[in-house]
C-alpha positions as CSV (number, residue, x, y, z in Angstrom):
1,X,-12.7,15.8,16.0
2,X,-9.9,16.5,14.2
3,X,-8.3,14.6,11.5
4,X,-4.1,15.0,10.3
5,X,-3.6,14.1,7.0
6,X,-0.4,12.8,6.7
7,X,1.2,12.8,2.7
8,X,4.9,11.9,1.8
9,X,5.9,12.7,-1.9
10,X,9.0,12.2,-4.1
11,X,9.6,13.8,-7.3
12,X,6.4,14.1,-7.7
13,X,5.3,17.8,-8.2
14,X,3.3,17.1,-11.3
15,X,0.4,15.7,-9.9
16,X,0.9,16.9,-6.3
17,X,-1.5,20.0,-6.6
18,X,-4.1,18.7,-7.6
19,X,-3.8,16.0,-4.5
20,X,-3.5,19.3,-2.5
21,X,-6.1,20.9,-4.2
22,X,-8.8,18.2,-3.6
23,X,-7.9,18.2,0.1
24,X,-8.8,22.7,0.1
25,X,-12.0,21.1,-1.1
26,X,-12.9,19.3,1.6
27,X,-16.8,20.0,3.1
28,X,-15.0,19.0,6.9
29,X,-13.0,21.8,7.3
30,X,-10.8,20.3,11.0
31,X,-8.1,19.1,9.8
32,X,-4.5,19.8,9.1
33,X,-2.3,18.2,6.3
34,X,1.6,17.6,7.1
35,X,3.7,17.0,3.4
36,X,6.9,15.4,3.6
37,X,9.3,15.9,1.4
38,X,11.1,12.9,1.2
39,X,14.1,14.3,-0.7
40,X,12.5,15.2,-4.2
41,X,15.0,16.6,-6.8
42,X,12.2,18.6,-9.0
43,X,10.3,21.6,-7.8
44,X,8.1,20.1,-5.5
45,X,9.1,22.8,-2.7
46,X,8.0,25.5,-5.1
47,X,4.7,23.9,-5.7
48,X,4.2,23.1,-1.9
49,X,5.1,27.2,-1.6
50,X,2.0,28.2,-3.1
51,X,-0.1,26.4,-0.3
52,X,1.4,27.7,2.4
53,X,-0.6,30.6,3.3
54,X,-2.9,28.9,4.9
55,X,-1.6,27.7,8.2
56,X,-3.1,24.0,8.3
57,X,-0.9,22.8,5.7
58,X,2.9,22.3,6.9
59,X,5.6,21.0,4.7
60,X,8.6,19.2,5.8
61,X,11.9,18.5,3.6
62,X,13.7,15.0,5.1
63,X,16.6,13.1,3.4
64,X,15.5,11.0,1.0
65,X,14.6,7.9,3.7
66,X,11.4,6.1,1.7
67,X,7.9,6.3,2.5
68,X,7.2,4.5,5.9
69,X,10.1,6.7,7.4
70,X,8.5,9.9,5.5
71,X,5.0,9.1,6.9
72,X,6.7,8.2,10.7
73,X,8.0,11.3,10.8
74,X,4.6,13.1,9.6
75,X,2.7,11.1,12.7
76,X,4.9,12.6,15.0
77,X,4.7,16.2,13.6
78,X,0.1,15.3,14.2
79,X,-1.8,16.6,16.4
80,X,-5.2,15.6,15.5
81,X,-7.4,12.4,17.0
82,X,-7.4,10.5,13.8
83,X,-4.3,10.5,11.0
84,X,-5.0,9.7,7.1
85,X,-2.6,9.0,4.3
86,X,-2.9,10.3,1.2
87,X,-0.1,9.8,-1.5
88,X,0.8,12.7,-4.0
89,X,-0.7,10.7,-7.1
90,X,-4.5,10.8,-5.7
91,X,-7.3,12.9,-5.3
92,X,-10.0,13.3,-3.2
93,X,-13.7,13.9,-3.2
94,X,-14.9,16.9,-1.6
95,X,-16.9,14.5,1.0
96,X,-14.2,12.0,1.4
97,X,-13.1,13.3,5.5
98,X,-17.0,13.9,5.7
99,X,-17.4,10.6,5.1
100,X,-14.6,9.3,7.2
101,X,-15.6,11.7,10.2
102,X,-19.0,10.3,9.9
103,X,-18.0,6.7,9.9
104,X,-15.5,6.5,13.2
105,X,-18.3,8.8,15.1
106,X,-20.8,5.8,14.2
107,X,-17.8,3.9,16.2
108,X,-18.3,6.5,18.9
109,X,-14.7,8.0,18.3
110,X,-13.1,4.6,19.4
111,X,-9.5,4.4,19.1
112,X,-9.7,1.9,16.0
113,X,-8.1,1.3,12.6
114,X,-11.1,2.2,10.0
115,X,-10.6,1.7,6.8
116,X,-12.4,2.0,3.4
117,X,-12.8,1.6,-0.9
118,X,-10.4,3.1,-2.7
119,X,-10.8,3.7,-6.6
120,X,-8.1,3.6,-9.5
121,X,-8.2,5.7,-12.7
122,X,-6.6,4.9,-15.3
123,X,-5.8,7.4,-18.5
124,X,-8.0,5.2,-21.0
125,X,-10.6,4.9,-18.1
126,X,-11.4,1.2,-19.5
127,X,-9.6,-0.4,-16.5
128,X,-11.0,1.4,-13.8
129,X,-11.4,-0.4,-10.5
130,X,-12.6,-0.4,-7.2
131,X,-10.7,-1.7,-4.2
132,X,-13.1,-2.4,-1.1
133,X,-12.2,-2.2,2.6
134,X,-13.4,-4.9,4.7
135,X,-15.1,-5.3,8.2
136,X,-13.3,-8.0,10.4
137,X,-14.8,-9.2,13.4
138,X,-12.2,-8.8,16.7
139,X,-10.0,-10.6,17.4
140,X,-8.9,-10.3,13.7
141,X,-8.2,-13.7,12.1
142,X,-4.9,-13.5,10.8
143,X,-6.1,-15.6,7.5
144,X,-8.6,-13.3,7.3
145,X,-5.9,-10.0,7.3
146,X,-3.2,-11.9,5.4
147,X,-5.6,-12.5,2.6
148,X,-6.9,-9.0,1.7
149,X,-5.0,-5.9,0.3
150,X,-5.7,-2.8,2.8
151,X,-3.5,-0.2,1.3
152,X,-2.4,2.8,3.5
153,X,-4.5,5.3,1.8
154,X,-7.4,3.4,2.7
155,X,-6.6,3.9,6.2
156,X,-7.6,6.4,9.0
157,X,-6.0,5.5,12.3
158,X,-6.6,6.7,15.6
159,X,-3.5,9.0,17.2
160,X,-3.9,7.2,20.5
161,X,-2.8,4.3,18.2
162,X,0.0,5.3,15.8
163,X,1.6,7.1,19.7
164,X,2.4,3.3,19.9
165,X,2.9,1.5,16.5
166,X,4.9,2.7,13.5
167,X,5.6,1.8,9.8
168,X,8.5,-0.3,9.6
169,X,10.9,1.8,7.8
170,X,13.4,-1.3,6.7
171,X,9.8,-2.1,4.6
172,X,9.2,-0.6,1.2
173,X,6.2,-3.6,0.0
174,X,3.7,-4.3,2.3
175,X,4.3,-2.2,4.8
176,X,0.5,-1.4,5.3
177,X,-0.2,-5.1,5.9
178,X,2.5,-5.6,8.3
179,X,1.3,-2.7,10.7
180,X,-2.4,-3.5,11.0
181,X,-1.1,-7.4,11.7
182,X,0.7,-5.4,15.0
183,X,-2.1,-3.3,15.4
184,X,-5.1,-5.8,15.0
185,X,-3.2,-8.0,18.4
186,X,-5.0,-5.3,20.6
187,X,-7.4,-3.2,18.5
188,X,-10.4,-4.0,16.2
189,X,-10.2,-2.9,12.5
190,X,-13.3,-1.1,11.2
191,X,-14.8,-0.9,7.4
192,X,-16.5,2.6,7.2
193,X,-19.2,2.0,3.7
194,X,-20.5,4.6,1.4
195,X,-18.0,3.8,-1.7
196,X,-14.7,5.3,-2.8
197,X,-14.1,8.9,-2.1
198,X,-10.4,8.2,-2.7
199,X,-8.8,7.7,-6.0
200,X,-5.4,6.7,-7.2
201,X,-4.1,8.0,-10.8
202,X,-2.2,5.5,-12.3
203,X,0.9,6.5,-13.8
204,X,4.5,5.3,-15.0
205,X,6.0,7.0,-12.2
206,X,5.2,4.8,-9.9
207,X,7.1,3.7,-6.6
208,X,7.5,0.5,-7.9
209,X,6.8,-0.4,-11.6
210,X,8.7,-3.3,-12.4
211,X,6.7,-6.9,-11.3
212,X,10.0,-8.9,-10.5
213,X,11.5,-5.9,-8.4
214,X,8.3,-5.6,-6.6
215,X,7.9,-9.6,-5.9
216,X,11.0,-9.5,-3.8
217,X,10.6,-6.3,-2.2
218,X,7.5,-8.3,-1.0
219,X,9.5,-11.6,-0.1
220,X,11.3,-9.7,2.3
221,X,8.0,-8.5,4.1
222,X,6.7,-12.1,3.8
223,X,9.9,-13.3,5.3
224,X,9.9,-10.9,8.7
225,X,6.3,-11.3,8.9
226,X,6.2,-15.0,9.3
227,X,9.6,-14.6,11.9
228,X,8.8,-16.5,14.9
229,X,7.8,-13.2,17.5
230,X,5.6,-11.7,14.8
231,X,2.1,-11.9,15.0
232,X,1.7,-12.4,11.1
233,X,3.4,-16.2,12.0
234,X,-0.3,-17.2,13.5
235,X,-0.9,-17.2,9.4
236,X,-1.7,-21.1,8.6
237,X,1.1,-23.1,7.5
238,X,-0.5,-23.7,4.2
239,X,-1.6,-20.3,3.2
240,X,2.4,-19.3,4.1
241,X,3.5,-21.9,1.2
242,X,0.5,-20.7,-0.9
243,X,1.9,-16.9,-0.5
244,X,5.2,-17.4,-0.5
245,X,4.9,-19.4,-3.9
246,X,2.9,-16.9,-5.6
247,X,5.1,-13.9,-4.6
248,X,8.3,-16.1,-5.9
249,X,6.3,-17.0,-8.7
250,X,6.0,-12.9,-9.6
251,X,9.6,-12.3,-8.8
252,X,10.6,-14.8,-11.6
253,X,8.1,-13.3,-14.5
254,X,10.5,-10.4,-15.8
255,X,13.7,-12.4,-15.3
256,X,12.1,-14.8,-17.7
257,X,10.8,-13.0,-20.0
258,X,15.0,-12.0,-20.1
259,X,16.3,-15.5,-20.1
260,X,18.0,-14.9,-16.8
261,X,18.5,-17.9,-14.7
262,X,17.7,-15.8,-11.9
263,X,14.1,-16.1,-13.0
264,X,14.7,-20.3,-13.4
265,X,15.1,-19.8,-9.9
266,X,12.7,-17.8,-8.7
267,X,10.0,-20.3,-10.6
268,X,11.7,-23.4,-9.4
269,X,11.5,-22.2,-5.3
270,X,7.9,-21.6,-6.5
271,X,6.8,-25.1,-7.2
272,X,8.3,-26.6,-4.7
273,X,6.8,-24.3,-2.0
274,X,3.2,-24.8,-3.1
275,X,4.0,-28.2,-5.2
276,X,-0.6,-28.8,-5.0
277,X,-1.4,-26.2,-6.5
278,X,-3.3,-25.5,-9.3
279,X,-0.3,-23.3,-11.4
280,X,1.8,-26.4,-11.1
281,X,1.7,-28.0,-14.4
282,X,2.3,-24.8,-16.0
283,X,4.7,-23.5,-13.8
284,X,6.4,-26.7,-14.7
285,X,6.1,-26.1,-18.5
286,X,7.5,-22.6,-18.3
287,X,10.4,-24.3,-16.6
288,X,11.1,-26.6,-19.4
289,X,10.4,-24.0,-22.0
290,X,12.5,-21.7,-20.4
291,X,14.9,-23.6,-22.3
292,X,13.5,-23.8,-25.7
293,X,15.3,-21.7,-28.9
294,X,12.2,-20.0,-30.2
295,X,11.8,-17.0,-27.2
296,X,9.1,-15.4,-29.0
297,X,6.5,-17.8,-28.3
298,X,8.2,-18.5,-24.6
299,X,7.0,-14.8,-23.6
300,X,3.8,-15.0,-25.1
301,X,3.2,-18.0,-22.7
302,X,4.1,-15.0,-19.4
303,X,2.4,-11.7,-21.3
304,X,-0.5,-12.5,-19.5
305,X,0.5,-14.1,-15.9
């Protein structure tokens, strides 16, 4: 078996050798690691320079396109059985393709989507966290999928596969979600256990930062997602409101917090796509406060949503 690791990066050179430098590490040695450069400005070339000597690790400079389109173009470059992501801002345990190799072999090699934890570390290490894959029985239940986070770096994916499907490059949020909804139509979606061997180091530089911008980069996904011809529109009518109203809910918290109307908007759409739920009465009071005098205390009501 071989495995392709696929990694885009932007401007991102400070942490990206010690990504690379956990993947040299690794106790399964068959595998092959494309990096695509997805336009960066800083020295990431010249870090990616050092690396180069030894022939499984391939670099690739692209136009800045954004990730999905940096990661399509890695897939095509692979020519292993399996592909994994990694981004530039994690690091890997010296077992973690071990563990993965392990895992879709207990599957018999089957052309599959496995998938598995991932950890976060954060600089004060107090809010460190654990994100867990998930088994799903096949045929996947679309509330099922819809309702769990499966980010791509928790994902190894067999090349037989990813020949046929591809990120949606028009997606920047969600973009993980919106391929295994395609995927999961016609293949089952495997959780491979044995605990995180992937970790994430938070950051400020990260893709997206701000909650609001995020929110609607999200609302978009949601919105082709739940199109007529796309399998994510078997998603229960009520779970769509539920969704819907929570992600316009998050695209209206900054815009508050400013006084724009822009956010009165956002949190007005919100009620009145989920007008049972629970957040109602508050969302209801933010609404009226929005229009209060004393803004201190109106953002002390949203520092904690």
């Amino acid at each position: 078996m071989k495995i392709s690791i696929i990694l885009p990066t932007y401007n991102r050179s400070a942490f990206l050798k010690n990504t690379i430098d956990s993947i040299l590490a690794q106790t399964f040695k068959n595998w092959e690691l494309f990096i695509i450069d997805d336009g960066s400005t800083d020295n990431t070339k010249k870090i990616v320079s050092n690396f180069l000597a030894d022939k499984r690790i391939k670099y690739i400079y692209q136009k800045n396109q954004e990730r999905s389109a940096a990661r399509n173009n890695g897939i095509k470059k692979a020519n292993g059985d399996f592909i994994c992501f990694v981004d530039s801002d994690e690091k890997l345990n010296s077992n973690h393709l071990e563990q993965i190799s392990n895992g879709i072999k207990e599957h018999n090699c089957e052309a599959a989507v496995y998938n598995y934890d991932i950890g976060f570390v954060f600089p004060n290490k107090e809010n460190n966290y654990t994100r867990k894959g998930m088994e799903f029985t096949f045929p996947v239940k679309p509330n099922e999928l819809i309702s769990v986070i499966i980010g791509v770096p928790q994902l190894c994916i067999s090349k037989e596969i990813l020949d046929n499907y591809r990120f949606d490059p028009m997606i920047r949020v969600g973009e993980d979600t919106e391929l295994l909804f395609r995927i999961s139509e016609k293949f089952p979606i495997y959780y491979i256990k044995g605990g995180p061997t992937i970790f994430e180091i938070e950051h400020e530089n990260r893709s997206v930062n701000r909650r609001s911008i995020s929110a609607e980069l999200q609302l978009i996904t949601l919105k082709k997602m739940f199109s007529k011809n796309h399998p994510a529109n078997n998603v229960s009518k009520s779970l769509k409101r539920k969704l819907i109203s929570e992600v316009y809910f998050n695209s209206s918290i900054d815009y508050l917090n400013e006084k724009k109307m822009k956010g009165l908007k956002s949190l007005f759409i919100s009620i009145i796509s989920d007008f049972r739920s629970k957040k109602t009465k508050f969302k209801i009071f933010l609404f009226l406060q929005f229009f209060m005098k004393n803004k201190s205390n109106y953002k002390n009501y949203l520092k904690n949503e």
